[in-house]
KETOR-799392 format. One line per field, with one value per residue (C-alpha): residue number from 0; x, y, z; chain. Coordinates in steps of 0.02 Angstrom, whole numbers, plus 50000, padded with zeros to 5 digits. Each point is the difference from the previous one (the first is absolute). Layout:
REM residues N
nr <- (NUM_...)
east <- (X_...)
north <- (Y_...)
up <- (Z_...)
kette <- (A_...)
END
This chain:
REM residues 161
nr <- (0_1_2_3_4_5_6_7_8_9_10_11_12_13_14_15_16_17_18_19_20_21_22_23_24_25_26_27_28_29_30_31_32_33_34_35_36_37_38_39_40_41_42_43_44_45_46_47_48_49_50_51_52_53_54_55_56_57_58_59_60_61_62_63_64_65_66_67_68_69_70_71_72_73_74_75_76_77_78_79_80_81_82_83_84_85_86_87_88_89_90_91_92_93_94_95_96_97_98_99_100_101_102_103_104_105_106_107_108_109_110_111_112_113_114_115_116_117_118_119_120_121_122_123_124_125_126_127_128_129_130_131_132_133_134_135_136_137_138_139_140_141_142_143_144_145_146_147_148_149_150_151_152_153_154_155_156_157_158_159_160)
east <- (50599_49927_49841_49889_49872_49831_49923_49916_50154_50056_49836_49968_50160_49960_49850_50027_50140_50158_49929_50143_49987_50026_50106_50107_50130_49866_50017_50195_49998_49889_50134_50140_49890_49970_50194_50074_49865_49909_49837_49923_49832_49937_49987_49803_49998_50120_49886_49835_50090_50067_49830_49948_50045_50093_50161_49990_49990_50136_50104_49959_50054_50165_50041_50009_50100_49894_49853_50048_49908_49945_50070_49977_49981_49866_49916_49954_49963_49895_49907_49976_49927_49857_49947_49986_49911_49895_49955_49922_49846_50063_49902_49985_50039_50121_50106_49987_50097_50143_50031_50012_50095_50193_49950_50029_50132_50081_49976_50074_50162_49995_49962_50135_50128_49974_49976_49858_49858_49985_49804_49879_49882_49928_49973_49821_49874_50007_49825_50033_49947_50130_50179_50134_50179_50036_49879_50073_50182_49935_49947_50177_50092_50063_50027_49920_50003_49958_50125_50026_50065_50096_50084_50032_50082_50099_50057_49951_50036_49949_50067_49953_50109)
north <- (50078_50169_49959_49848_49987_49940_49854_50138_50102_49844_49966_50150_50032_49836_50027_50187_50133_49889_49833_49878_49986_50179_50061_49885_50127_50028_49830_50000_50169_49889_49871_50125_50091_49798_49950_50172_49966_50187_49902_49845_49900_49869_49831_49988_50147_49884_49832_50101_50062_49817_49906_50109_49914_50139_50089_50101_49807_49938_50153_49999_49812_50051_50129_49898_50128_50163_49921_49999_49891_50080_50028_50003_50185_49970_49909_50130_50127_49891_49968_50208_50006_49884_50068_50156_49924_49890_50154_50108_50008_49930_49899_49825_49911_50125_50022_49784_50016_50113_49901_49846_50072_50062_50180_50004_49922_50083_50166_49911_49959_50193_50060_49877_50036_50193_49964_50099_49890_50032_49959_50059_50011_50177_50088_49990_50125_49928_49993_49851_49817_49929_49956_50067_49997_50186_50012_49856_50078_50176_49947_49893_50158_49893_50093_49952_50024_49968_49925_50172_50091_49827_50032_50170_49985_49866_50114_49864_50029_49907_50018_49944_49861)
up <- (50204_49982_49883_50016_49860_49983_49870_49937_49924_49910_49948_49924_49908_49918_49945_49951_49994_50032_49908_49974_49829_49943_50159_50081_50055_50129_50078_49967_50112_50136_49998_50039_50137_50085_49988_50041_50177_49934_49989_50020_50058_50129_49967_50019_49843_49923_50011_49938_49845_49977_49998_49837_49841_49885_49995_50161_50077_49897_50026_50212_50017_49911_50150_50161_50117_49950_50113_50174_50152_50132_50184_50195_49976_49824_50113_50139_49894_49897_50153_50051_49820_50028_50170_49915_49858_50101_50136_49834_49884_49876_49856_50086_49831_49947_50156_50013_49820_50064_50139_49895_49874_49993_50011_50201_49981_49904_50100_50136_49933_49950_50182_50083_49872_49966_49824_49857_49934_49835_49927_49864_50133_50063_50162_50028_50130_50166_49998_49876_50046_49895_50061_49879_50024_50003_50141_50100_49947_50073_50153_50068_49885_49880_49848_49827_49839_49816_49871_49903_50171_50036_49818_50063_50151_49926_49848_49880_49795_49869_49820_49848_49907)
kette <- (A_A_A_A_A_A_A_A_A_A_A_A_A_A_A_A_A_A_A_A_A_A_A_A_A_A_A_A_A_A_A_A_A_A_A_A_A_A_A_A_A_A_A_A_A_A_A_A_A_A_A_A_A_A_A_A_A_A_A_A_A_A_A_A_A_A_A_A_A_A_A_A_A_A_A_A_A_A_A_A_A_A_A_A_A_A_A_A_A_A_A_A_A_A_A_A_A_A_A_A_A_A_A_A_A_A_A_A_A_A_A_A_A_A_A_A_A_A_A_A_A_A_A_A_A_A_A_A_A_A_A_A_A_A_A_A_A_A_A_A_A_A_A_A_A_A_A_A_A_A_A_A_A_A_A_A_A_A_A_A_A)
END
């Protein structure tokens, strides 16, 4: 898998640019990027986009093998992330809500599989006291990026019918 993505990029090509309604070739191209192994997601991503009740829930508990568990290997770097986490000045309340969330995760299947996050989320100054992905991703050198450079480097087209 050479692109994991975050709740975030499903999330907000639902509710915006790529909504199912009016653009399904966008989640049709998703599909073929899961099953041809080109991209994919962890199964904690998977369960928080399952517990909302719309189509982005429906359509997640559709795809079982797009959502992969974690690993001996997920599980150590998981474990570098929050000593680095814990050992900064971060937000108490914000950096408690990382941890607890899939977002570390997620990084750490990136860093013990060489694979690109791909989030909506932005590098932020280091002087920042919130934890953000890119920043986490920058510091192990994992490589991120938004959904328009995933598109990109994927050479994605979409026509009109």
């Amino acid at each position: 898998m050479i692109y994991l993505l975050d709740a975030n990029t499903y999330i907000e090509a639902k509710n915006s640019y790529y909504s199912m309604d009016f653009c399904p070739a966008y989640w049709s191209w998703l599909d073929h990027q899961f099953a041809t192994g080109i991209a994919g997601s962890i199964d904690m991503i998977g369960r928080e986009l399952k517990d909302g009740n719309d189509e982005l829930a429906e359509w997640v508990k559709a795809r079982k093998g797009q959502f992969i568990a974690n690993d001996d290997a997920t599980q150590t770097a998981f474990m570098q992330i929050i000593e680095y986490v814990m050992a900064q000045n971060f937000n108490p309340a914000n950096r408690d809500n990382f941890l607890a969330k899939a977002d570390p995760w997620l990084i750490a299947k990136a860093m013990s599989s060489g694979a690109i996050v791909v989030t909506h989320e932005s590098l932020v100054s280091d002087a920042t006291k919130k934890v953000k992905v890119p920043n986490i991703c920058k510091q192990f050198g994992v490589q991120c990026i938004n959904t328009f450079e995933f598109l990109r480097q994927t050479k994605a087209k979409f026509g009109l019918i």
